[in-house]
N, C-alpha and C positions, 0 to 999 in steps of 0.2 A: 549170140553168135560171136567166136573169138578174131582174134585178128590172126591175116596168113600172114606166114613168115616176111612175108614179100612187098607188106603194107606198113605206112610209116603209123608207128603204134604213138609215136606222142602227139602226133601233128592231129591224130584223129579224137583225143578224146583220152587213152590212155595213162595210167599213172604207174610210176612204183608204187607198190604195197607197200608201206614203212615195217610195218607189221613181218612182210616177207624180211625185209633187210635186214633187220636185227637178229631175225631165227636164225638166219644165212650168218651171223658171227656169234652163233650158240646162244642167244638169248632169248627163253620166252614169255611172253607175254598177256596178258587176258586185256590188257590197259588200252588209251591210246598214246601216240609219237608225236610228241611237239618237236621242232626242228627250229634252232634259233642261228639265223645267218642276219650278215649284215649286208644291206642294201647296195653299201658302194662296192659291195663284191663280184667282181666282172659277170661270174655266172649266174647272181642271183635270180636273173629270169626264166632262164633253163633250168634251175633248180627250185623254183617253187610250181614250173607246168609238171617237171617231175613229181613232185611231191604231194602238189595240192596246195592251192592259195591260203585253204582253213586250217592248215596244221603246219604252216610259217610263220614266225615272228620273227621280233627283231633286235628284243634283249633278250635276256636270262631271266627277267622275273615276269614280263609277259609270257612264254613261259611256262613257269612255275605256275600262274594266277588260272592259267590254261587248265591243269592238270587236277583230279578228284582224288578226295581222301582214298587210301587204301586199296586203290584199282590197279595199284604197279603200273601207273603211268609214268613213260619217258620223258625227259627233256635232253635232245640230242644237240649238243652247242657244238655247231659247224667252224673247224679254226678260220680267220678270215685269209683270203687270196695270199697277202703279202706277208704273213705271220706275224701281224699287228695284235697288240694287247687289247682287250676291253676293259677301256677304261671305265672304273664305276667314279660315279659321284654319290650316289645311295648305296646303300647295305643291300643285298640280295640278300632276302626273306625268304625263309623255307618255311613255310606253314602251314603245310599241305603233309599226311601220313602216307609213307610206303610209295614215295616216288623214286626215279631214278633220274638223280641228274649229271650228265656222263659227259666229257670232250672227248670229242669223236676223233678215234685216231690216236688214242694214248698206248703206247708199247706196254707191255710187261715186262716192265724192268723199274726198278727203282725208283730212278727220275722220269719215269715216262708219261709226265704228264702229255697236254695237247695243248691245252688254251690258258692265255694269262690271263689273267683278272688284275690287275692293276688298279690303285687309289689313287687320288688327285694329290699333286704334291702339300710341300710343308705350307706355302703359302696359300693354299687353299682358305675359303670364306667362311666354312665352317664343317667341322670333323664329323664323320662317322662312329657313330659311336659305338656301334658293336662291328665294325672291321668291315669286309667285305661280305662274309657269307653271317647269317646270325639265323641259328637254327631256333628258331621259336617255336615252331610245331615238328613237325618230320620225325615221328616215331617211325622207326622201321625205313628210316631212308635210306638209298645209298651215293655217296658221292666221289667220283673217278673223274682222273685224267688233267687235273688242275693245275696250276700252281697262282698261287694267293701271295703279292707281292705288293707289299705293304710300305708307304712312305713312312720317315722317321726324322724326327727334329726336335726343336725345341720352340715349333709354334704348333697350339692348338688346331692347324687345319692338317695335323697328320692321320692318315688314316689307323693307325692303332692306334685304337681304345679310344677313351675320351670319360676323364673323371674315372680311371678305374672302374669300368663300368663293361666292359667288353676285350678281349683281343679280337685277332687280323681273322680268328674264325671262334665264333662264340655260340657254345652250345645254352642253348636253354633249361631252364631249371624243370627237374625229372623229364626231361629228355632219355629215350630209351630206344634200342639197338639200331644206333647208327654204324653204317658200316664206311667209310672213309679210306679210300686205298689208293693209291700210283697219284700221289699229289705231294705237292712241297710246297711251304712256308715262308718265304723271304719277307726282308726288310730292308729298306736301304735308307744310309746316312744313319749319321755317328751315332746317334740315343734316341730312346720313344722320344713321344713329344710329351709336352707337359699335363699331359691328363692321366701318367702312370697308370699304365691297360696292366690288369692282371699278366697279360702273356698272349704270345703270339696265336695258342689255342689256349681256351679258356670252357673247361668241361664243369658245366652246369652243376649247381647246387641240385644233389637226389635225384642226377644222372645215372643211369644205369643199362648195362651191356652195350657200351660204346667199344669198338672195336678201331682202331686207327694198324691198315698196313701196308707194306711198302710206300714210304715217306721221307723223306728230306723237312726236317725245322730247324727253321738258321736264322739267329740271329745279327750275323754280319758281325760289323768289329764297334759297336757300341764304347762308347767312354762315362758312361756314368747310371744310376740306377739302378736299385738294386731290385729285378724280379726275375723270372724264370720264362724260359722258352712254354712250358707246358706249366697252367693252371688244372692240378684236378680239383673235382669238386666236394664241397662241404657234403657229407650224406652219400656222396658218391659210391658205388659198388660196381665190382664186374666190368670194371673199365680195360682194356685191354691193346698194347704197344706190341707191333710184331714186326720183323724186318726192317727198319730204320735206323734213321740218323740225327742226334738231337747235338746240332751244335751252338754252342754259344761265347761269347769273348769276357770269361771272370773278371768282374773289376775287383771285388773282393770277398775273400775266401769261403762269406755266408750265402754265394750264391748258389744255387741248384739251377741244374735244367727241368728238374718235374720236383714245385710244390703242393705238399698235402694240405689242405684245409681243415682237416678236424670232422667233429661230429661225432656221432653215435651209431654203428650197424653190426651187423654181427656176419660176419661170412669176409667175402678177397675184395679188397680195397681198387687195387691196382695191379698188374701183372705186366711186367717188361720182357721180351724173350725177343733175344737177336735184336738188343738193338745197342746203337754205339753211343754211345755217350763222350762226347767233344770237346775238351776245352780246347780252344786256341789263344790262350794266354799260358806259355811257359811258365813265368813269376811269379801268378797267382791263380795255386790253386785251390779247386772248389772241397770247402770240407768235407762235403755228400752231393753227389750225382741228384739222389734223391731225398729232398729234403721238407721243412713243414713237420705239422702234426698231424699225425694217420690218424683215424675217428677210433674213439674208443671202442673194444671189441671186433677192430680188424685186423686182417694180416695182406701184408704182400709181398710180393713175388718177383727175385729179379734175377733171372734166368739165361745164362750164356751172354751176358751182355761186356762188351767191350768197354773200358774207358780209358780214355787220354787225359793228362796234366790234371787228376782227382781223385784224391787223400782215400774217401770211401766212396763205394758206389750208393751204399743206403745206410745211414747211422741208427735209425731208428728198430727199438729191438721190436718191431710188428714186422719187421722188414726181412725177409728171408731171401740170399744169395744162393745160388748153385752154377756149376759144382763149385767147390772150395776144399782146402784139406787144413789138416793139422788139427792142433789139441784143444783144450776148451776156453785156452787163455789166447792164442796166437793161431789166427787163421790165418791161412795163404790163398788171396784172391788172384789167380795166376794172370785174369782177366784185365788187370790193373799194370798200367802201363803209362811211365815218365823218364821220355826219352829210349832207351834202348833198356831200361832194368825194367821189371816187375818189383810190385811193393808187397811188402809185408801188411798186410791191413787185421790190425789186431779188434 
């Protein structure tokens, strides 16, 4: 028997459907809905009679630990009351296949994330070593509505990287089709710390059909070290940059925002479309946007993309720009741009 209009449907026993709610913003699901709020959140009492006590936590990777391989289970990370970060002190593990882990509340627009994820500062006891998120399993994941904001220094307890071993989100090796959209990348204070992280995202060795779009990665204004905003990966294929913004502060001319790692495949390395490419050092600029060694027998793709204060957008001849014009000695990348000219990029 249902309840009448007239009766109080929570006070009796009643729940929302999670299940309904997500349909209700076009999402659907075979899986179940984990819901991660935090305690000191004024409403968290009326939101878990809502919800249901069983499918409330109270991190992010309870969680994930919650959720089953390949069942298109949610994790809906509720922003807190006051628009406080969550602070990690461990790496949030995805190692779970074909989940969705979403901040609830993220706009469709560029920067639209919802919820920070935040690292313990530079003085921290001891570093993180693959950043905040570290994709270890999560084939077929998708992850929305973030922003990943990474400490930086010159002690060991920064949250990027650690011994070069990870950046601020680090994909796992043959990792495949992650989908990553309306999320952004920070850092703050002046340079990584001393364990020189690959990069702020760091896509896995024999990674493949990783998908990154609408995103912000920014490196901030760094004074030293030479590595790039984006690590792709050794073996990598079918990686793919769409709508975004990769910025970074050149300290010298051999830096890129996206290095290639090499290897061996046959087919598209990497593909950039729509996105910008930033220096914010005038002085010094970046030889190639896109730089490294492509794996032997690939090609990639760099498609409508913008750049600021950077000589070429890709040097390497596996490397293919559009559109472009001119002869077979002097091409004109119209999309290149220092200060108010366009450059000639031969």
């Amino acid at each position: 028997m249902g309840f009448r209009d007239n009766e109080p449907f929570l006070q009796f026993g009643g729940k929302i459907d999670p299940l309904s709610e997500i349909r209700n913003a076009g999402i659907v699901t075979n899986g179940s809905v984990f819901w991660v709020k935090i305690k000191a959140d004024t409403d968290y009492t009326t939101f878990k009679d809502q919800v249901g006590a069983d499918v409330i936590v109270n991190t992010i990777q309870d969680g994930i630990n919650k959720t089953r391989n390949d069942k298109n289970d949610f994790v809906m990370v509720v922003p807190q009351n006051s628009g406080s970060v969550f602070s990690q002190t461990t790496t949030v593990n995805m190692n779970k296949d074909r989940v969705h882990l979403i901040g609830v509340g993220y706009t469709q627009s560029q920067r639209g994330y919802a919820v920070t994820l935040e690292g313990f500062g530079t003085a921290g006891t001891a570093s993180i070593s693959n950043g905040l998120l570290n994709m270890t399993g999560g084939d077929g994941c998708e992850v929305a509505g973030f922003r990943f904001l990474g400490t930086a220094g010159t002690s060991t307890g920064g949250t990027v990287g650690n011994g070069g071993t990870g950046g601020l989100i680090t994909c796992g090796t043959g990792l495949k089709d992650l989908h990553m959209h309306h999320f952004r990348l920070d850092i703050t204070g002046a340079q990584f710390d001393s364990g020189t992280p690959t990069g702020l995202l760091d896509c896995g060795s024999a990674s493949t059909g990783l998908f990154f779009t609408d995103f912000v990665i920014s490196e901030g204004t760094r004074t030293a070290l030479v590595n790039s905003p984006i690590a792709l990966g050794f073996n990598g294929q079918d990686v793919v940059f769409k709508d975004g913004q990769i910025i970074m502060h050149a300290i010298v001319t051999g830096n890129t925002h996206a290095a290639a790692k090499g290897g061996t495949i046959t087919g598209v390395y990497v593909t950039f479309d729509n996105v910008d490419f930033i220096n914010t050092n005038s002085g010094t600029l970046n030889a190639s946007a896109v730089g490294g060694t492509l794996p032997s027998g690939a090609v990639g793709l760099i498609k409508s993309c913008p750049a600021i204060y950077v000589t070429q957008t890709g040097t390497s001849t596996q490397l293919f720009v559009a559109p472009t014009s001119g002869t077979a000695t002097v091409v004109k990348n119209s999309f290149i741009g220092i200060g108010t000219a366009a450059l000639i990029n031969a």
